[in-house]
C-alpha positions as CSV (number, residue, x, y, z in Angstrom):
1,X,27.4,12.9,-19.1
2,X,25.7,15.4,-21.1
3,X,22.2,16.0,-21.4
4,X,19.7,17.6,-23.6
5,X,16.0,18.5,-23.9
6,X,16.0,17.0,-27.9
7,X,15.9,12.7,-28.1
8,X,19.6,11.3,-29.4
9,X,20.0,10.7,-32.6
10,X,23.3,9.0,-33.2
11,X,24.8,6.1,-31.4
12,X,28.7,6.5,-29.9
13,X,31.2,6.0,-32.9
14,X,33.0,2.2,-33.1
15,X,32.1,-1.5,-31.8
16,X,29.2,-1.8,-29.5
17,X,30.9,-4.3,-28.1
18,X,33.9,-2.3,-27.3
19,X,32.1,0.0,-25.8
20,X,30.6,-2.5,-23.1
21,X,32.4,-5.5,-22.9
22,X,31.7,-7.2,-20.6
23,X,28.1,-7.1,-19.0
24,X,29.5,-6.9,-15.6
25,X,31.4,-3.8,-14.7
26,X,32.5,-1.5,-11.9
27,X,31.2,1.7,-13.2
28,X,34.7,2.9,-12.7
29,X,34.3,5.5,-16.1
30,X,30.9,7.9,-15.6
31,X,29.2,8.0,-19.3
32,X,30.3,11.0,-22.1
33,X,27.6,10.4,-24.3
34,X,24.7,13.2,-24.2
35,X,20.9,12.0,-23.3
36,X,17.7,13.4,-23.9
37,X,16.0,14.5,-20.0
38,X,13.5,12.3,-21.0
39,X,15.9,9.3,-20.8
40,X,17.6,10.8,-18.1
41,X,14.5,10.4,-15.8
42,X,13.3,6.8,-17.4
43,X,16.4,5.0,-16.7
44,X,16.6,6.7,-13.0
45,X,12.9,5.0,-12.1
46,X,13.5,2.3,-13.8
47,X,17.0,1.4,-11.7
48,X,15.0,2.7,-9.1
49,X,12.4,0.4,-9.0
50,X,14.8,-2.4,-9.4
51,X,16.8,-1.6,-6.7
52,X,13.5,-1.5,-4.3
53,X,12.9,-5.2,-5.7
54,X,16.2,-6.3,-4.6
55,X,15.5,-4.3,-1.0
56,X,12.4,-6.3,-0.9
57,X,14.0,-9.4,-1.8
58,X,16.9,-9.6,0.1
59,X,14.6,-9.6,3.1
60,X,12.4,-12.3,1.8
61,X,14.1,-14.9,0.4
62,X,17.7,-16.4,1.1
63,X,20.2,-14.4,-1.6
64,X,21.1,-18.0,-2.7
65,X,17.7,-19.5,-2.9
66,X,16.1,-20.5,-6.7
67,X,12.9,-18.5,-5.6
68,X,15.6,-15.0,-4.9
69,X,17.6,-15.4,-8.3
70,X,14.3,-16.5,-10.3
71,X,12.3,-13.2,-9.0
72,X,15.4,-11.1,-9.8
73,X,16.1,-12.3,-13.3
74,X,12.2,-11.7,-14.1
75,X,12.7,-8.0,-13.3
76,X,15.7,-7.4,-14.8
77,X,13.9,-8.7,-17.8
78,X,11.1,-6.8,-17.3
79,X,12.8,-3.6,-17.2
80,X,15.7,-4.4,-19.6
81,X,18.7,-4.9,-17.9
82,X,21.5,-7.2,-18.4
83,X,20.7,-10.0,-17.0
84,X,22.6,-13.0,-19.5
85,X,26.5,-12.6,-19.7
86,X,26.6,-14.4,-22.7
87,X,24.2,-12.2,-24.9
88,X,25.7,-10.1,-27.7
89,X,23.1,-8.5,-28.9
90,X,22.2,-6.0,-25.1
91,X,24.1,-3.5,-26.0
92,X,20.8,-1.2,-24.9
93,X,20.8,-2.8,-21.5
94,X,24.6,-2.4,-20.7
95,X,24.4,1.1,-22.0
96,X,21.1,1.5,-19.5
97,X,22.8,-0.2,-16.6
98,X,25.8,2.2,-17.3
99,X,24.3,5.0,-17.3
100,X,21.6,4.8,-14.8
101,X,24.1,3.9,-11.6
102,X,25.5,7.0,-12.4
103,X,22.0,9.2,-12.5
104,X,21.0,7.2,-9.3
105,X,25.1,7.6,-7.9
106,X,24.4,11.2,-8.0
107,X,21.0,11.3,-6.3
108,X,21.9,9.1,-3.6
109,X,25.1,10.4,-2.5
110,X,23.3,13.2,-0.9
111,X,23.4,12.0,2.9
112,X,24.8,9.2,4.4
113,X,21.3,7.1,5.1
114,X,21.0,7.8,0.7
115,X,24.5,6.9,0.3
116,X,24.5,3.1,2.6
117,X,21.4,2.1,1.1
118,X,22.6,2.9,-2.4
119,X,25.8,1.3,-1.9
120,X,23.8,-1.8,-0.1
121,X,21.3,-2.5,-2.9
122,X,24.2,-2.2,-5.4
123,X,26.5,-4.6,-3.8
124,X,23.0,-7.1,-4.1
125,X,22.6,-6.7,-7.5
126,X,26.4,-7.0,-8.3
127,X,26.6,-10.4,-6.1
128,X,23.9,-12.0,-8.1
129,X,25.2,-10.7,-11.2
130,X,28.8,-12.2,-10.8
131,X,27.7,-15.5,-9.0
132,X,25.6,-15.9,-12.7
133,X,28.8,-15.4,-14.7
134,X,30.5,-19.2,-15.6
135,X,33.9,-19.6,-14.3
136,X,35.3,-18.8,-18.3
137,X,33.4,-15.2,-17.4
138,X,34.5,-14.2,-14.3
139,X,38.0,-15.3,-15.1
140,X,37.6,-12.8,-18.3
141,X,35.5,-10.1,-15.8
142,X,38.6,-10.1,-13.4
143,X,41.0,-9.4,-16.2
144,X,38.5,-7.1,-17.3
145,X,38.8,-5.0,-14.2
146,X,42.4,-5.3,-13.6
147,X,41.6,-8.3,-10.7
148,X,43.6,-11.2,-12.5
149,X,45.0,-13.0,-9.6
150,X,47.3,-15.9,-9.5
151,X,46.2,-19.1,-10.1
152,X,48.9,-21.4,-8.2
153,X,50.1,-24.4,-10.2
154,X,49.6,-27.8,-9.7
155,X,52.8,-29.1,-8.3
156,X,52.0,-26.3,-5.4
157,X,48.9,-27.2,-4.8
158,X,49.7,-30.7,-4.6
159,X,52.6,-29.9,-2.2
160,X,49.7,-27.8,0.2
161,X,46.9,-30.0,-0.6
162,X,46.5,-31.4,3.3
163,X,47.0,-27.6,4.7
164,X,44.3,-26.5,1.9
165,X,42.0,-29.2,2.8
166,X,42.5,-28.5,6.2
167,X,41.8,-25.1,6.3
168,X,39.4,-24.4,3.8
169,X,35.4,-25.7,4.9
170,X,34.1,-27.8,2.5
171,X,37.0,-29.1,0.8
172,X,38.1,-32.8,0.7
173,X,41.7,-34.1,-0.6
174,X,39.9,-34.7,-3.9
175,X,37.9,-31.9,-4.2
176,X,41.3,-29.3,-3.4
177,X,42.5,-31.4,-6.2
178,X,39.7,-30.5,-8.5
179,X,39.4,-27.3,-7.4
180,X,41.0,-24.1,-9.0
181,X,43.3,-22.2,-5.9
182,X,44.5,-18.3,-6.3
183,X,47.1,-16.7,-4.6
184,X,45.9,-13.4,-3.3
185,X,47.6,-11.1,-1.1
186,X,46.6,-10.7,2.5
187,X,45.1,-7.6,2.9
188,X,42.5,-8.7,-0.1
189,X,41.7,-11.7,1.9
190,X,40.8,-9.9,5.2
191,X,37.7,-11.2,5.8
192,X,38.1,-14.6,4.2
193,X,40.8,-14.6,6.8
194,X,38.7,-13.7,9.6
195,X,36.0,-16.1,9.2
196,X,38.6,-18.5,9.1
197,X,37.9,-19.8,5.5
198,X,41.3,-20.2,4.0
199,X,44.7,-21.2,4.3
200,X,47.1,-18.4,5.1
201,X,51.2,-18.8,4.0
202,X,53.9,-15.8,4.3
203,X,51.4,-13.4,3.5
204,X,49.3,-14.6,1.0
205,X,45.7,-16.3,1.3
206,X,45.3,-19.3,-0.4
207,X,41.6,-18.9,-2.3
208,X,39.7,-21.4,-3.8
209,X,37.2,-20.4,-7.0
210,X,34.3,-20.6,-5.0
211,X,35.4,-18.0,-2.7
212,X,36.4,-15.4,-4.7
213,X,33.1,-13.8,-5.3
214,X,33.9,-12.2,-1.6
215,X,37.1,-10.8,-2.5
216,X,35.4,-9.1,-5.7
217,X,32.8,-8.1,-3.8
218,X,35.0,-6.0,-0.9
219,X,36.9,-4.7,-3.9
220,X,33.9,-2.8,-5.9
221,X,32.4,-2.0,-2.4
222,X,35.8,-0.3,-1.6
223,X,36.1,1.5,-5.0
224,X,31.6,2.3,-5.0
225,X,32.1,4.0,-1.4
226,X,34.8,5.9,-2.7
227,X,33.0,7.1,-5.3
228,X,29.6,8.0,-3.9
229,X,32.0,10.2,-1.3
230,X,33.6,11.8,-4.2
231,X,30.4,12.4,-5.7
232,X,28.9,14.2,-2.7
233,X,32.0,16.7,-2.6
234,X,30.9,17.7,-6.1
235,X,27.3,18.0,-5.2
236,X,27.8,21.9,-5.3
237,X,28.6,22.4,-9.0
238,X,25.7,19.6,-10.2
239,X,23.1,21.8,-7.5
240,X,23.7,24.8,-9.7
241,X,22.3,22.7,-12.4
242,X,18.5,23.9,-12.7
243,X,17.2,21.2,-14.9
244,X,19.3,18.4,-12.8
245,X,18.6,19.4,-9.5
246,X,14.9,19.0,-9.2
247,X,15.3,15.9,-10.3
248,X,17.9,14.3,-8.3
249,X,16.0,15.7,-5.4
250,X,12.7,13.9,-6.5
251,X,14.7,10.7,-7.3
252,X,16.1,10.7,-3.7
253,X,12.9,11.0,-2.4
254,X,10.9,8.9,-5.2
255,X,8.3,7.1,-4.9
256,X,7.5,5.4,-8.3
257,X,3.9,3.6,-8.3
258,X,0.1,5.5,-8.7
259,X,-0.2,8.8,-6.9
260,X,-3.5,8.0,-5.9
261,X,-5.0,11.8,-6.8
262,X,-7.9,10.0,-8.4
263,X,-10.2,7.8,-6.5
264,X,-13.0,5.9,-8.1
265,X,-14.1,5.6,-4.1
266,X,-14.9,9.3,-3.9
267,X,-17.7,10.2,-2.2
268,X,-18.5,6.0,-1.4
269,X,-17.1,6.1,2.5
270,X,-19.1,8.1,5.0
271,X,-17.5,10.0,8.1
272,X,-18.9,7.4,10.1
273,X,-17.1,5.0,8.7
274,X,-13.9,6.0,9.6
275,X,-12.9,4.9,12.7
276,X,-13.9,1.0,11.9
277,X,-11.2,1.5,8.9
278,X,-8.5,2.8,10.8
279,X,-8.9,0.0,12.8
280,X,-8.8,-2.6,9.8
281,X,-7.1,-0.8,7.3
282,X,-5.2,2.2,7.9
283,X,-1.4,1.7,8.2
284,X,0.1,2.5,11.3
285,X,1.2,6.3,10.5
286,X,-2.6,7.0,9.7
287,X,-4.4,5.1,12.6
288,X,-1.6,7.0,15.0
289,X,-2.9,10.3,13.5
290,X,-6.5,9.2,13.5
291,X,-6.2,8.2,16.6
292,X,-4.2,11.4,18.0
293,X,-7.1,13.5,16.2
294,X,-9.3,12.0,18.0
295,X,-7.7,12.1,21.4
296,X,-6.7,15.9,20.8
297,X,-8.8,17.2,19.0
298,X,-6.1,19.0,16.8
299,X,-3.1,18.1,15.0
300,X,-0.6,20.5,14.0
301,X,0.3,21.0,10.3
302,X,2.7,18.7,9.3
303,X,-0.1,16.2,10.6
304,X,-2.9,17.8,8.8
305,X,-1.0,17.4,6.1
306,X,-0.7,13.8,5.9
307,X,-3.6,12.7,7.5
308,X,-5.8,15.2,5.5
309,X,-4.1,14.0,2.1
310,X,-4.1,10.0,2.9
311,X,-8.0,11.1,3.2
312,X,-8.6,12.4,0.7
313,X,-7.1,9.6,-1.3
314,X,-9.0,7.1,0.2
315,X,-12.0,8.9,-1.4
316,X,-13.6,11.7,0.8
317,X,-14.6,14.9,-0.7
318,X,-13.9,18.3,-0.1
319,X,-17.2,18.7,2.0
320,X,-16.8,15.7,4.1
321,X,-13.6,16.8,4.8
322,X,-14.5,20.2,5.8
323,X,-17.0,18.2,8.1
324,X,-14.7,15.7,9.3
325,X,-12.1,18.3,10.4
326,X,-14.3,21.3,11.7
327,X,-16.2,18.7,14.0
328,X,-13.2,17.3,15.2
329,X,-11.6,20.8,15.7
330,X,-14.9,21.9,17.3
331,X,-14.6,19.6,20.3
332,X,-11.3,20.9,21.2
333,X,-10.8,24.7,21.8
334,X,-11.1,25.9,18.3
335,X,-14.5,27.3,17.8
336,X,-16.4,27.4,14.3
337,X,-15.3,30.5,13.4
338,X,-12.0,30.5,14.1
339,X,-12.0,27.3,12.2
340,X,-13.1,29.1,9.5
341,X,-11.0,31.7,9.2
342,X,-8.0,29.7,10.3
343,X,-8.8,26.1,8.8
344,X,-10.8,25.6,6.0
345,X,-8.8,27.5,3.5
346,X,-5.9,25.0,3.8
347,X,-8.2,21.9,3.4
348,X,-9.9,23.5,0.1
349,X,-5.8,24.4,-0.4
350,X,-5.3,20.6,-0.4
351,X,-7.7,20.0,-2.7
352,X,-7.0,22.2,-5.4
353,X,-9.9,25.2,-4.6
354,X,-7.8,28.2,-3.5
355,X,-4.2,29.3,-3.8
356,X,-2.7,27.9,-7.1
357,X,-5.0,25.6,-7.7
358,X,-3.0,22.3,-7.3
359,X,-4.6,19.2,-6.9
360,X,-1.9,17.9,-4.1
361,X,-1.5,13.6,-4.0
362,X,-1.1,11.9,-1.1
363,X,2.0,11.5,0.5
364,X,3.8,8.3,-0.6
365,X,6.2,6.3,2.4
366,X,9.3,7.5,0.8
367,X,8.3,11.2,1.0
368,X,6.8,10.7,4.5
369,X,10.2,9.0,5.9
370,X,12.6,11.3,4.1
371,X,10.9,15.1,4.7
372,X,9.5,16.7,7.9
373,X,10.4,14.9,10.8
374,X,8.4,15.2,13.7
375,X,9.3,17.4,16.6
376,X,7.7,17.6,19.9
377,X,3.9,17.4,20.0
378,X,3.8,15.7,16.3
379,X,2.3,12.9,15.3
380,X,2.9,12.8,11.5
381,X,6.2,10.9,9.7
382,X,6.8,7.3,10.0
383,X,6.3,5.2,13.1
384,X,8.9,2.5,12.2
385,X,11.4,5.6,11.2
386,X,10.4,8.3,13.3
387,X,9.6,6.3,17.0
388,X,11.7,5.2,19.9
389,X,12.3,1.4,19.2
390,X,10.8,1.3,22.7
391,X,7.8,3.5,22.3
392,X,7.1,1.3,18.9
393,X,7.3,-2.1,20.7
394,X,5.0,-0.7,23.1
395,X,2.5,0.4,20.4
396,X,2.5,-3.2,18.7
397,X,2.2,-4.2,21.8
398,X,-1.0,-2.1,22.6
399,X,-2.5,-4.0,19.4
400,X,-2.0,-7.3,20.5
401,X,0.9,-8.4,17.9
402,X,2.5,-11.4,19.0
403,X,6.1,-11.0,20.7
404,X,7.8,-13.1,17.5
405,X,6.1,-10.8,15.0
406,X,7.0,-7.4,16.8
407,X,10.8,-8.8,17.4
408,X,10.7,-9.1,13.3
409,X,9.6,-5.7,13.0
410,X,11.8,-4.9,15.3
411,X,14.6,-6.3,12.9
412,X,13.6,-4.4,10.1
413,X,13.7,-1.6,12.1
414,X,17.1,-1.7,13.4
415,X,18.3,-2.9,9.6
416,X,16.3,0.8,8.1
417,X,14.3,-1.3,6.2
418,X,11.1,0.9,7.1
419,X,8.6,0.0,4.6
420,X,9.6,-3.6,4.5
421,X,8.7,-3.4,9.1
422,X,5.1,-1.0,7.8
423,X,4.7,-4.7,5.0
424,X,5.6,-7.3,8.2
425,X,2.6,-5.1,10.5
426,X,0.3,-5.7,7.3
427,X,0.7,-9.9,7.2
428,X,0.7,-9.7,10.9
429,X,-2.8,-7.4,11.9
430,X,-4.2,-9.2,8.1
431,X,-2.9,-12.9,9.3
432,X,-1.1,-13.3,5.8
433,X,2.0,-14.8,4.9
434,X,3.2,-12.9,2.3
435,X,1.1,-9.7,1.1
436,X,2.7,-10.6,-2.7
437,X,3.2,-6.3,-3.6
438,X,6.1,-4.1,-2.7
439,X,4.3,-1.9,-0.2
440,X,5.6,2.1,-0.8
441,X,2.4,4.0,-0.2
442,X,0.1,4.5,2.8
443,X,-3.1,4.6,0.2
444,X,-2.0,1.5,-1.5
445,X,-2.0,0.0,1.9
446,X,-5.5,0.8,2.5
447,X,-6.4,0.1,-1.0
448,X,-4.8,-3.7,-0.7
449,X,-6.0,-4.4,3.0
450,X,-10.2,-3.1,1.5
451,X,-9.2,-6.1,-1.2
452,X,-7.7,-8.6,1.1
453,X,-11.0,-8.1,3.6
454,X,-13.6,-8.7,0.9
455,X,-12.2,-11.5,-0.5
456,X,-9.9,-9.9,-3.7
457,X,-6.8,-11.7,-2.4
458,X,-6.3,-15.5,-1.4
459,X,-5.2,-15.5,2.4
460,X,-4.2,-17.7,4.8
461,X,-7.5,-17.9,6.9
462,X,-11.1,-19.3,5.7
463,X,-13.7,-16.7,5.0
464,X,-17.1,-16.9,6.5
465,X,-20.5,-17.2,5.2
466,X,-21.3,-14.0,5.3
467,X,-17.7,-13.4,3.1
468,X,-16.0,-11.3,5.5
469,X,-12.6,-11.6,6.0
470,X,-12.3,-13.4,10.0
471,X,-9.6,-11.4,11.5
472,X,-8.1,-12.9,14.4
473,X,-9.7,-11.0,17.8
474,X,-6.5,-10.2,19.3
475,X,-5.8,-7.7,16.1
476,X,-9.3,-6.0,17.4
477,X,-8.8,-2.5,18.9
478,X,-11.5,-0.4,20.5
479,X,-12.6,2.1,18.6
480,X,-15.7,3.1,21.3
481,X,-14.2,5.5,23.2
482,X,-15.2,8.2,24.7
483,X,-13.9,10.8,22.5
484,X,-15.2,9.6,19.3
485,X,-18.7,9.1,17.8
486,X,-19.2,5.6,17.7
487,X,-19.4,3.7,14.1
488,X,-21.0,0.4,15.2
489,X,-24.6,0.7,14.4
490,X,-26.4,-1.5,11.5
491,X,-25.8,1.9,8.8
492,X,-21.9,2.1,9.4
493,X,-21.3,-1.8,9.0
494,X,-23.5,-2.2,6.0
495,X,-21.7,0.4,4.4
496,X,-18.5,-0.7,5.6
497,X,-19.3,-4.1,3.5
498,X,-20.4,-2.1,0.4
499,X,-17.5,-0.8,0.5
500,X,-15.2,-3.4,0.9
501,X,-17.3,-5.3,-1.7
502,X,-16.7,-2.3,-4.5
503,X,-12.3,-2.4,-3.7
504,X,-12.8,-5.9,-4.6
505,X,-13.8,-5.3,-8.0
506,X,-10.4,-4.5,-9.5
């Protein structure tokens, strides 16, 4: 694959048709055709962003389930990728499919953590892909891809039909009879075999139709982990690649919705208002820094960094900053001046007053999970990445989530599905059943739980009369302690509802 800083103007010589034949396909042949950078970087996100729908999805909803395939098919719509076997005329969505896997291939073989959820999200979107395909397809899509197996003839399945019925779930005399059975060598069969799911005989696994989806599946996983190993080994010649580089590096680390650098709530949330949010709406990597701040007095720079940025987003200015930390700081062993001279400039840094000028974003989930692990004595990174599985249950513990709702973020722990555990803590401490969004950004999390609380989003519990959202008391945490001002008096909440009220405008 070529690239070049000019838009293509000429299509590939011959049949479109020839040239993607089938709208299933192994990506076995990397693309030779040269693409604008442009391109290059639009068909990335755009396979990005369907690849975090079928993360999200595959956690959700049963793989096999109308609701799962439904959703899916909508996106792949939406962002124009094959999602009809039988259409002619999308030749521009194989060719995008095509060659986006391979941008993406090379962006996530990096490490191993890019490389098994690549492969994982891939193997997803090839399963629904293939169980779409009528048999008349995937009998042409395994020829396609050199997978033809044989089909036995009648006479021999007649003469196995009790051992076939026997040994294969789900089958009756008539329905072995009906069914299409393929001869398929052992070691193709493997976990078929296992699972005890078809009839073995001197080495070959007896497979009906229905079953062979598993067999495809094992083969392109076999041939995609190859690959993306392959690929890493010839990361070194790409990474001399100036234009590529940065942007396999961002792609790896992408985050793909609103950067939140522009606020329509700046300057509307007062200092004193803080605490009360972190309580109702700050995810849990914010109201573990907030509340470490306020513990400490301090935070080192990595959490400065976050903390001060997911601020900043939310809407506070460069002077209430400045205020927020220097007070803060203050009440610790830093004095004014030394915050001054040692402080400040990083905070005006952050937003866009000294140094280069830069008006730095927020940092989104990806970029938080992915860069700057903590060390000892750091509370910034991700709780459901970063933290002892122990240390975590503990914490949701702390906050009163109820033992069936921190074993399921548990799961989604253990399974590296980070954001989808950060989503689960939202319906739990916001009492919803499903949130509806992909969550992927710590200020989009605030942003969506201000909404919910006014009233902006239909929830599972009744609102009061005075239209505040009625959380459930065992979500409540103290937020009048003894290190920090308190934020209950008649001011604080009133603004606190003004607040909420003006999120629930969008």
């Amino acid at each position: 694959m070529e690239f070049s800083s000019r838009a293509r103007h000429a299509r590939l010589a011959g049949d479109r048709r020839e040239q993607y034949p089938h709208s299933l396909q192994f990506y076995l042949e990397p693309p030779t055709e040269s693409i604008s950078l442009v391109e290059f970087e639009s068909f990335a996100i755009d396979r990005l962003r369907l690849l975090k729908v079928i993360e999200n999805l595959g956690v959700s909803y049963a793989r096999s389930s109308d609701i799962y395939k439904n959703k899916l098919e909508n996106e792949l719509r939406k962002l124009k990728f094959p999602y009809r076997a039988l259409a002619e005329d999308d030749y521009e969505a194989r060719r995008k499919d095509h060659i986006s896997h391979f941008i993406l291939r090379l962006a996530y073989c990096q490490s191993e953590d890019l490389r098994r959820w690549f492969l994982q999200q891939e193997m997803d979107l090839f399963r629904y892909r293939f169980n779409e395909l009528t048999e008349g397809l995937m009998q042409k899509f395994l020829e396609h891809v050199n997978l033809s197996f044989e089909a036995i003839g009648e006479d021999l399945k007649n003469e196995l039909a009790d051992e076939l019925s026997v040994s294969t779930p789900g089958f009756s005399l008539p329905k072995v009879k009906e069914q299409m059975f393929y001869k398929v060598g052992l070691a193709d069969a493997v976990d078929l075999f296992r699972a005890r799911r078809v009839f073995i005989k001197d080495g070959f696994a007896y497979v009906p139709f229905k079953e062979i989806d598993v067999i495809v599946l094992n083969n392109y996983r076999t041939k995609l982990s190859k690959a993306l190993a392959l690929t890493a080994r010839s990361l070194p010649s790409i990474q001399s690649d100036e234009r590529l580089q940065p942007l396999l590096n961002h792609l790896s680390h992408s985050y793909v919705g609103p950067d939140y650098s522009v606020q329509k709530s700046t300057g509307k949330i007062s200092l004193e208002q803080i605490d009360a949010l972190s309580v109702k709406s700050f995810p849990l990597c914010m109201r573990q820094l907030h509340r470490a701040l306020r513990d400490n007095h301090h935070l080192r720079h990595g959490g400065r960094m976050q903390y001060g940025l997911f601020l900043k987003g939310i809407g506070l200015t460069l002077e209430q900053a400045l205020e927020f930390w220097k007070k803060e700081f203050i009440r610790g062993k830093v004095d004014a001046d030394k915050f001054d001279k040692g402080y400040a400039y990083s905070i005006r840094h952050n937003y866009g007053k000294e140094g280069k000028r830069a008006d730095y974003t927020p940092y989104s989930c990806m970029k938080i999970i992915m860069s700057n692990p903590p060390g000892q004595g750091d509370y910034h990174g991700c709780p459901f990445r970063h933290s002892d599985p122990e240390l975590l249950k503990q914490k949701l513990q702390s906050y009163k989530i109820p033992p069936s709702g921190i074993t399921q973020v548990l799961e989604l722990v253990k399974g590296m599905h980070y954001q989808l555990a950060c989503q689960k803590f939202f319906e739990l401490t916001h009492d919803v059943d499903d949130i509806g969004f992909s969550l992927n950004h710590p200020n989009q999390y605030f942003t969506e739980s201000q909404k919910l609380l006014s009233g902006g989003r239909e929830v599972k519990k009744e609102f009061n009369t005075s239209g505040n959202f009625q959380q459930k008391n065992n979500i409540q945490e103290s937020i009048n302690s003894s290190s920090a001002p308190t934020s209950s008096n008649a001011k604080a909440d009133t603004e606190l509802e003004e607040l909420e009220a003006y999120f629930a405008e969008d």
